[in-house]
N, C-alpha and C positions, 0 to 999 in steps of 0.2 A: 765357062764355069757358072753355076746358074749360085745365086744369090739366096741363101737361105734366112730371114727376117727371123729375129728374138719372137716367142710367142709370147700373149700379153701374162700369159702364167709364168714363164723362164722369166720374164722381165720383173714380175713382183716375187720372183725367189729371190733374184737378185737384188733387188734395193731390199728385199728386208732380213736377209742374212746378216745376224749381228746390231739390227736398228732397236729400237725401243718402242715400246709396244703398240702407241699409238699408229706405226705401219702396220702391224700385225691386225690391230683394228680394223683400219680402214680397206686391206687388203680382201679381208675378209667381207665385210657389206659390199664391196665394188664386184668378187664374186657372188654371191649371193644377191646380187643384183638389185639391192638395195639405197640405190642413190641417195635418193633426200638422207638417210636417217647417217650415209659417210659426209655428207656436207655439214649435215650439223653437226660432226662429230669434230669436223675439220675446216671450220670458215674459211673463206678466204684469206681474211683480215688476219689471218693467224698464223700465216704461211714462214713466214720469217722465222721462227722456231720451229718450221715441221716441215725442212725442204723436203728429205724424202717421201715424207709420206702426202705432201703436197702433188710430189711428182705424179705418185699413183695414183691419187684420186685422177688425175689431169689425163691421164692415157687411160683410164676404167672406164671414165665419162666419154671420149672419143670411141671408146672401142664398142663399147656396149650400150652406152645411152641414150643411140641414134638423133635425131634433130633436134630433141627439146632440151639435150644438156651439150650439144657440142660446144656452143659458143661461152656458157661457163669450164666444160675443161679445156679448152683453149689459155683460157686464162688463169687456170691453176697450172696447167706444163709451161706457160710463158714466164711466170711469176716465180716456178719453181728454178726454171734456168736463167732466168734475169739475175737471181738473186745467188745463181755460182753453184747449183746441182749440177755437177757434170754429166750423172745419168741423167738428167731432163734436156741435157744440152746434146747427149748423144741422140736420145729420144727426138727430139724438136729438131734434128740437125736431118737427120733421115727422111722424116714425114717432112720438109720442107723441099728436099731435094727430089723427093719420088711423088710429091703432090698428093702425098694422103692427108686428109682432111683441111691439109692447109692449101692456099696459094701454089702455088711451082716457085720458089726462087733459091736456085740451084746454089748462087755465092753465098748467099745467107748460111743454108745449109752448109756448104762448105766451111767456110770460117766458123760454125760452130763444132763441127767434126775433129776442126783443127785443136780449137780450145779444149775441148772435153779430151784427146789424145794428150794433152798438152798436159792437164790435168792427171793424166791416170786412169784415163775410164777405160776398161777393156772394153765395151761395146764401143765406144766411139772409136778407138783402136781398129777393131772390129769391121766396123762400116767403111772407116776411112781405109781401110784398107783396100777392100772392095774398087774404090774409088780410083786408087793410082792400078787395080790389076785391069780392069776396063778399060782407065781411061777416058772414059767418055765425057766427065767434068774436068780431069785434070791430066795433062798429060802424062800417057802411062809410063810406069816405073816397076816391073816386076821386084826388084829389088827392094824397093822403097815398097813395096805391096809386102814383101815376105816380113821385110821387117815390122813393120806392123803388126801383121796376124801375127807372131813372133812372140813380140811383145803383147799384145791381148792375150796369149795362150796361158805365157806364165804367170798371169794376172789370175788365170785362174777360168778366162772364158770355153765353153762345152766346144764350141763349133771350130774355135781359130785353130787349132793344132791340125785339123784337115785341110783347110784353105792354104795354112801353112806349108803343108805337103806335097800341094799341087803347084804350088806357086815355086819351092827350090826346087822340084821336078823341071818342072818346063826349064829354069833356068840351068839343072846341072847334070839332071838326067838320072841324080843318085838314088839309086833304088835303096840304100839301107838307110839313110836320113828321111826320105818318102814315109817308107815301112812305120819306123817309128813314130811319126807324126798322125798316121792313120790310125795307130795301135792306140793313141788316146782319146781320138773322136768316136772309134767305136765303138768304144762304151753305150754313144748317150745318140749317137746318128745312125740310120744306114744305110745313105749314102759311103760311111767313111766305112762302116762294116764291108759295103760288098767292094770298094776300093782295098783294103785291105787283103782282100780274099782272094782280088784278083792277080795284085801285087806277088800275093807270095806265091799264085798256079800258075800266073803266065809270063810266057817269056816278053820279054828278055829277064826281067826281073828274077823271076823264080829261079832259072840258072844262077844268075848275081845271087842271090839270097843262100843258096844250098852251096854254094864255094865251100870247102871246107878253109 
């Protein structure tokens, strides 16, 4: 199952659905690719009352601001999940584990994965999920995998209700709990689209499905 990553836009839908304006700000210059004038918008020093929009400057700077701002948004996504952003913890928990931008160290990232789950983050739900369907960090757990994207899904995240579907698949084989968990990703993926499509044309499913 190949691993599909938030993009940095899905990610700043997400922290700012429902925030106050100053994410809506800063979202906005970090596209617009305007760094200095989102840093002044949003010191450092000032993170403590703007975790999320802290976050986002912290991953805008990494994504887009190539070498001359990495090592300050390091410090806004550290600052922002030090201080208990679970999306920064999901964030920082992933790029720690997969070696992007930061260091490689796999436990760290894990035990933040754990927290922000812990928490309620669908992305970290999300990720960690991924994690026990691998295996490869922790010993695998399909079940312990399904529950998670599960849980991430009805949190609300685009991608988990597919991963979801693959994952009670391998374990049960049920083509109509599958089905349905695909019919939600495919809205917004298509991957889960042409899962779906396949689901309902080819056997064995498609017999299972047309049962009267």
């Amino acid at each position: 199952m190949c691993k599909i990553l938030i993009t940095l836009i899905s990610l700043f839908t997400l922290l700012s659905c429902g925030q106050e304006d100053k994410s809506v700000v800063v979202t906005n210059l970090i596209e617009e690719r305007k760094f200095n004038e989102a840093i002044e918008s949003l010191p450092l020093e000032t993170c403590e009352a703007e975790l999320i929009a802290c976050g986002m400057v912290g991953v805008g700077l990494l994504s887009f601001g190539g070498e001359e701002f990495s090592s300050l948004g390091k410090s806004y996504l550290d600052k922002s999940a030090s201080l208990g952003n679970m999306k920064a913890k999901s964030v920082l928990g992933n790029f720690l584990i997969s070696g992007t931008y930061y260091d490689k160290a796999v436990k760290q990232g894990i035990k933040l994965l754990h927290e922000a789950s812990d928490g309620g983050d669908d992305v970290g739900l999300y990720y960690l999920g991924f994690e026990y369907y691998s295996g490869t960090n922790v010993p695998k757990n399909l079940q312990k995998a399904f529950e998670l994207f599960d849980e991430s899904a009805k949190l609300g995240h685009k991608y988990a209700p597919f991963y979801a579907g693959i994952t009670h698949y391998e374990m049960h084989n049920d083509c109509h709990v599958a089905e349905k968990y695909f019919a939600v990703s495919a809205q917004y993926m298509e991957p889960a689209a042409k899962a779906l499509n396949e689901i309902r044309t080819e056997n064995p499913c498609s017999k299972v499905l047309n049962e009267i």
